[in-house]
C-alpha angles and dihedrals in degrees: 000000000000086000090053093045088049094060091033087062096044099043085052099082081053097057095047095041087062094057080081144028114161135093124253151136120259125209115224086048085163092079088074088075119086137183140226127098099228097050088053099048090055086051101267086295099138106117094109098029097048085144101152147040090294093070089094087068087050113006126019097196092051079081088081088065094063124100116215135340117329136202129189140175120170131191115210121196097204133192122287090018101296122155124223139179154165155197136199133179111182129160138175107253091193134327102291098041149052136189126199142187120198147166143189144172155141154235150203149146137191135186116267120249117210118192124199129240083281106054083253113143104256112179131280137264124219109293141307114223126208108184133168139206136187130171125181151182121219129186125167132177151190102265097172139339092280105026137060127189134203147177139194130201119202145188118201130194123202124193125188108178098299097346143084165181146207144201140173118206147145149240119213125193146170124198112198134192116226129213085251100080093215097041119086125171130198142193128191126179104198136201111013114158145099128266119250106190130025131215090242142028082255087073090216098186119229114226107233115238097244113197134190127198139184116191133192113194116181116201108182105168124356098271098053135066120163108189138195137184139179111202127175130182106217092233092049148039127282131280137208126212130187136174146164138200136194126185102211077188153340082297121022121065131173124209132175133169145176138214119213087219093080098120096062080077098048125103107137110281133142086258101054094091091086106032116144085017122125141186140184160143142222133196131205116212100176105153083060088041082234129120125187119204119191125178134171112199117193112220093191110245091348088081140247124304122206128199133174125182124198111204133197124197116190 
């Protein structure tokens, strides 16, 4: 049974990559960003490690692994000045299953620029806001002895200047246990779902950018995880995510990652060197129930994006 599930769970991200061959371009591209400091510093690679209140951003039946109750909030400083945030509560209901609440947006706003009859710069007139909004609903559960399931059901809010436009989809994800103690494996299937509102009275409908991951995380000993993940949006090619994580001590861990896309971010400038590159630390405050995630990702020659993350267990 175990060995079946195994392959089952492999032979998933197959299935789904075939729904869809061609090439495109996807609205509500900001769902691709996701937020926890400790995610970004490994790289992103969290699919099969999803341990913590930030599942529900990876991998919705990594809930099951939490004790307790959980609360996150996390801070991004995200490329070109935008601002991004977030906020999970998430608790363990019994031990076979977990709940969570989350949120997370963003927000920005540049001058507008006017041209004249010609093309010709002409000024500019106040600002012009793009924000974005999502809220969602996880559960996962103990399915069986080696395998958890979970879901999450979210609403997402998309504003161009004065207009707008809404969607409600799902994730979907498994975390299996393979034969192999240390060795976990995920899968998450993100953002299906069906647009509400459109942007115009045309209701031109935005194609959701649809992802599926698979995701390998090796915990030896417990200082140590090594992580991968293969994640491909349906529209685009694959990418591949590692990452690795030490605990020096109780409290102290290090953590760095690195995405194979790199080169996407590459044209030549002095701060390519480190792109798809990430670092990063955590510390575990316990005896304060606090924790304190920092990371640092490098995006080539875009810039640098910084995000930190204060947690609370009760």
């Amino acid at each position: 049974m175990k060995f079946r599930i195994t392959w089952l769970i492999l032979l998933i991200p197959i299935f789904l990559v075939g729904i869809d061959k061609n090439a495109g371009t996807t609205g509500f591209t900001f769902l691709k960003v996701n937020y926890s400091a400790r995610a970004s510093a490994l790289g992103n690679a969290y699919t099969g490690l999803s341990n913590d209140a930030s599942a529900v951003f990876f991998n919705p039946a990594g809930l099951v692994q939490m004790k307790g109750k959980q609360a996150e909030i996390t801070y991004m400083n995200y490329l070109d000045g935008v601002d991004c945030g977030s906020a999970i509560f998430a608790w363990r209901y019994n031990d076979k299953t977990a709940f969570a609440a989350f949120s997370k947006g963003l927000n920005a706003t540049e001058d507008r620029t006017l041209v004249d009859a010609y093309g010709q710069y002409a000024g500019t007139d106040g600002t012009f806001g793009v924000s974005d909004f999502v809220f969602g609903l996880s559960a996962a559960h103990y399915v069986l002895s080696n395998l958890d399931a979970g879901i999450n059901l979210k609403f997402i809010r998309e504003s161009l200047d004065e207009n707008s436009a809404t969607a409600a989809v799902c994730d979907v994800g498994i975390m299996h246990q393979t034969t192999n103690k240390n060795l976990k494996v995920g899968v998450a299937l993100r953002n299906i779902g069906k647009q509400l509102s459109y942007f115009t009275d045309h209701e031109y409908e935005e194609e959701l950018p649809v992802t599926a991951a698979i995701g390998f995380s090796l915990h030896p000993n417990d200082k140590f995880y090594a992580n991968v993940d293969i994640y491909k949006p349906l529209k685009y090619d694959y990418t591949g995510k590692l990452g690795i994580e030490y605990k020096l001590n109780n409290i102290l861990a290090l953590r760095a990652g690195y995405k194979t896309n790199a080169s996407d971010w590459k044209t030549g400038g002095d701060d390519e060197t480190f792109s798809g590159m990430s670092f990063g630390f955590g510390l575990d405050l316990s005896q304060y129930k606090i924790k304190m995630d920092y990371a640092i990702a490098s995006y080539g020659d875009l810039g640098y994006v910084n995000q930190i993350t204060m947690g609370y267990m009760f």
